[in-house]
C-alpha angles and dihedrals in degrees: 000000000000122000120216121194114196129169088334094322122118121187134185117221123204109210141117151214108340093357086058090050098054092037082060093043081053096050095053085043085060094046088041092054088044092058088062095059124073121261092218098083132084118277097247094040083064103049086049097049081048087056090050098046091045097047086050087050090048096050096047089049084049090043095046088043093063087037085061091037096058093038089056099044086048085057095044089052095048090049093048084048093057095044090059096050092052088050090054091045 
């Protein structure tokens, strides 16, 4: 179980083992990022502004990770082409 206390708020998490040490790396992630925004703003215009920033974050990891992936299946292709060439040589 892992409590998270958050603008007055205070929740109680079920979890356990792994799921409970990256819960908790997500958590720090949240307060980090807050940090970033200005308290000045509302509480909910915060949380908000998190949401936005970490959905951005979200899209551009997924966007580089099939970047990656297409750049690494066009390599391994390249290299199994040039296997084969050598094998009919």
């Amino acid at each position: 179980m892992i409590k998270v206390s958050l603008f007055d708020n205070t929740l109680d998490i079920p979890c356990e083992g792994e799921d409970c040490r990256q819960l908790q790396n997500a958590i720090e992630l949240i307060e980090e990022k807050l940090t970033q925004i200005p308290t000045s703003m509302r509480n909910e215009s915060r949380l908000l502004l998190l949401a936005i920033n970490l959905g951005y974050d979200l899209q551009k990891l997924k966007r580089e990770s099939l970047e990656l992936n297409e750049s690494f299946e066009q390599k391994v292709s390249r290299l199994l082409e040039i296997i084969e060439n050598k094998d009919n040589s």
